[in-house]
N, C-alpha and C positions, 0 to 999 in steps of 0.2 A: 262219397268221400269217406276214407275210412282210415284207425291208424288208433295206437294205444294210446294210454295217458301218458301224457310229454311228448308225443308226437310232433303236436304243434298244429292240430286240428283244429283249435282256436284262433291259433293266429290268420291261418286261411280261410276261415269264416269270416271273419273281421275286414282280411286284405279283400275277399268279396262281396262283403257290405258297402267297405269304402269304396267299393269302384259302379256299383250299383246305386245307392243311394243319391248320386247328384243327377242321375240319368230323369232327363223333365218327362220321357216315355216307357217308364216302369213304375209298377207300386208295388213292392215289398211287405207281405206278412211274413211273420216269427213264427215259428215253435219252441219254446224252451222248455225242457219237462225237468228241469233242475231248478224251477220256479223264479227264473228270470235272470240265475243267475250271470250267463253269456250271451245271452239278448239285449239285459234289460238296461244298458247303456245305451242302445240302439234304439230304442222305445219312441222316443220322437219322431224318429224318422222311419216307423214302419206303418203302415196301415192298419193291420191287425199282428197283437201280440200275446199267441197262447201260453198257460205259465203252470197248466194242471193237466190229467187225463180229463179231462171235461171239456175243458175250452178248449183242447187241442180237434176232439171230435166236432167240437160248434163251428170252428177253424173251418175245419176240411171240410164239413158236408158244404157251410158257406161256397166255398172254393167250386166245390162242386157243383155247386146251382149257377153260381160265374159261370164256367165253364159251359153249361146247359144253355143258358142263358146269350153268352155270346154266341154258339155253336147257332140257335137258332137266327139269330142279328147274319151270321153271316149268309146262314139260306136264304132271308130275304133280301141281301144287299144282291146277291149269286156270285158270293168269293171265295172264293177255297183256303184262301190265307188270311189272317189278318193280321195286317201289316202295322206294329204301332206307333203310335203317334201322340202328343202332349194329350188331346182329347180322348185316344182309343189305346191307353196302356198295356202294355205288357206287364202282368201279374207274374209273381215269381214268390214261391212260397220255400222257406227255408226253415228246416226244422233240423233242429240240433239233438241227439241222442235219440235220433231216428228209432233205432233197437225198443226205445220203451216206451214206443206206441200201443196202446192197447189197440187188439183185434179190429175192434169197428175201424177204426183210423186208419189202420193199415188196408180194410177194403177198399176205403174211400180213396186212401192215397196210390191204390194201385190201377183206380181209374181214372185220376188227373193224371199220373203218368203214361199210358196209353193213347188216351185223348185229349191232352195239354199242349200239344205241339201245335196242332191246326190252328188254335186261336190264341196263343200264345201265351199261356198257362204253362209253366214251369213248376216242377220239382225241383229242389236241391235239398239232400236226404244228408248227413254227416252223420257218423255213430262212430265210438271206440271200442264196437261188438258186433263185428259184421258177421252174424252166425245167419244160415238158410234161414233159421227159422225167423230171423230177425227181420229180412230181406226178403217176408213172404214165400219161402221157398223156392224164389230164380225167381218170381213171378213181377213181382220192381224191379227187382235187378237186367230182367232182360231189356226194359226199355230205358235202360238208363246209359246213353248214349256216350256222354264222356263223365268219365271215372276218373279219381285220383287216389294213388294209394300213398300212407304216411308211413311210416316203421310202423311194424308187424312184428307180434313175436315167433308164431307160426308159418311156415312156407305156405300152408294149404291157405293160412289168410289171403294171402298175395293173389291165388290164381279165383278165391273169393271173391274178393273186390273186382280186378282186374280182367277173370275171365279164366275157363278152364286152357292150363297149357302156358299161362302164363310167366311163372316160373323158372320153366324150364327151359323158355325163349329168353331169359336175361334178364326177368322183371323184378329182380332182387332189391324187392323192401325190407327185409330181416335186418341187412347189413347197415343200415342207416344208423348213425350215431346223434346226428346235429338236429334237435326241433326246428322244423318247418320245411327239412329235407322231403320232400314229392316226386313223382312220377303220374303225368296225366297221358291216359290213352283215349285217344280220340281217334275220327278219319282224317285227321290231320297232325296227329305225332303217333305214332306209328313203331317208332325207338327208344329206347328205354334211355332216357339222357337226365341223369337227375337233377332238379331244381330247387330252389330253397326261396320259401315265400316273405317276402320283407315283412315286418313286424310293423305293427298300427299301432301305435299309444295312444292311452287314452287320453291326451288333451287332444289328442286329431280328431278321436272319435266324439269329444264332447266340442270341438272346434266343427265337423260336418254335421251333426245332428243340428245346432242350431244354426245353422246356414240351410240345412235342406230337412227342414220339418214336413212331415206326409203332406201332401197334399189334397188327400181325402180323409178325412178324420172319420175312421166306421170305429162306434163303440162296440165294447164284449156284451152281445146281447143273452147271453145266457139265461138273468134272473132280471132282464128288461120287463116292469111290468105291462100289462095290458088291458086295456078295458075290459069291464065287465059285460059278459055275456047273459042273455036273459036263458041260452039254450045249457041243459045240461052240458058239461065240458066232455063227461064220455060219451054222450049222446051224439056231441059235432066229431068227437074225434072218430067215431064211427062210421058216420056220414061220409067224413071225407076221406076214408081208406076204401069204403066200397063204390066210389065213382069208377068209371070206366080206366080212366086214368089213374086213380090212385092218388098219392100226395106224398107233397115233400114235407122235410119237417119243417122249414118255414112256412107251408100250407097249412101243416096243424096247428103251428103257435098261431095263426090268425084265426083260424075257423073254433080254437079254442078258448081263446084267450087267455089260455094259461103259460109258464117257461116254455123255456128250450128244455131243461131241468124235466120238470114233469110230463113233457110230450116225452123224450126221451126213455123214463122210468115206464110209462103205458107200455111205450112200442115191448120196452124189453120182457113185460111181465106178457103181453098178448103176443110175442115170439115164443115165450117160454111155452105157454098153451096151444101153438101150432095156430092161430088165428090170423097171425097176418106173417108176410114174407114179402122180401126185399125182392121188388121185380127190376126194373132198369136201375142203375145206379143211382143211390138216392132216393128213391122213390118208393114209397110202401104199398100195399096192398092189404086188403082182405083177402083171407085164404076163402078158395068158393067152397060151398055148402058149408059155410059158418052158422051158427045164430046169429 
């Protein structure tokens, strides 16, 4: 979803929170990297709510372990979908100001977008700076099934968001004058017929949050403390990068018992010296013939 300021990229956030949020088979995380400011009305009723570049990476690698996590649930059930329900949710992670993800974030989110479909792990990406670079170079954008474009200043925006060729098939978002005026392409609208998204207020929105308060309350575990460990903290964190497997970073935050914070600050400083490297999504390694 994409569109300048006054677009009304807000408002269609919102109108997709409100229609989201009473659903008894979805749980909804946040991203807001304007520090809460268009989330943080929603806060009750989101699962998790990131509000920095830090928490937003805690965010997504979590998301990511979900996703790991049911992918394997459903090879031992032998389903190839998962279909959700009050008990087996549909997760749907929406991150506002997509564009100012930092790097990690953006690897992480361009493998819930791939492999979020099967088990029903959702993307929803919004930015008012839908540049390649922002959109991982096509690489989110190609799995990102249906699009909605807001007024644009630029034509090249429009076949950006929307799709190369877009444009010049009649997908004129420049011309838009009224916030909340859209155009969504999907395999089911196909025609450029443009629509205008009705406006939420915030007494609806402070009327839905306490009517549908999350249902799973998971804290920001970032700087969650952890027992003390009798093992050197570099020593476990070592350990459990040269398993055959490797590890996640909730694997280190247990096997160290230190943050997410400090697992994190290691991984970065033992990337830097070519020691360890990200093999499957998520997952870290020792680089072999290490010390």
């Amino acid at each position: 979803m994409g569109g300048v300021v006054g677009s009304g990229k807000s408002g269609i956030v919102n109108a997709i929170l409100a229609a989201l949020i009473p659903a008894d088979d979805v749980i909804v995380w946040g991203v807001d990297l304007k520090g809460g400011m268009e989330l943080g009305p929603w806060r009750k009723s989101l699962g998790r709510l990131a509000t920095g570049m830090d928490d937003a990476v805690t965010l997504f690698t979590d998301a990511l372990a979900e996703l790991n996590r049911r992918a394997s649930e459903q090879a031992d059930r032998g389903e190839r979908t998962w279909n959700p329900t009050r008990q087996r949710k549909a997760l749907v992670i929406l991150c506002d100001e997509f564009a100012e993800l930092p790097p990690e974030a953006l690897d992480l989110a361009d493998s819930l977008a791939r492999l979020g479909r099967a088990v029903a792990v959702t993307l929803i990406a919004a930015t008012q700076r839908p540049t390649q670079e922002s959109m991982g170079n096509g690489a989110i954008r190609s799995q990102m099934d249906i699009r909605i474009a807001l007024r644009v200043r630029e034509r090249a925006d429009t076949d950006l968001i929307l799709g190369a060729g877009a444009y010049k098939s009649g997908w004129r978002t420049d011309v838009f004058s009224l916030p909340g005026v859209f155009l969504v392409l999907d395999s089911d609208h196909t025609t450029p017929i443009p629509n205008r998204a009705y406006l939420v207020e915030d007494d609806t929105v402070t009327a839905i949050t306490d009517r549908f308060p999350a249902p799973v309350a998971l804290p920001d575990r970032k700087d969650e403390p952890h027992a003390d460990h009798s093992a050197d903290p570099d020593d476990a964190l070592w350990t459990a990068l040269t398993s055959d497997d490797g590890a996640s970073v909730p694997d280190l935050v247990t096997a160290t018992g230190r943050s997410r914070r400090w697992v994190y600050y290691a991984l970065q400083q033992l990337q830097e010296t070519g020691k360890v490297h990200q093999g499957a999504p998520g997952r870290w390694h020792a680089t072999p013939d290490q010390p």
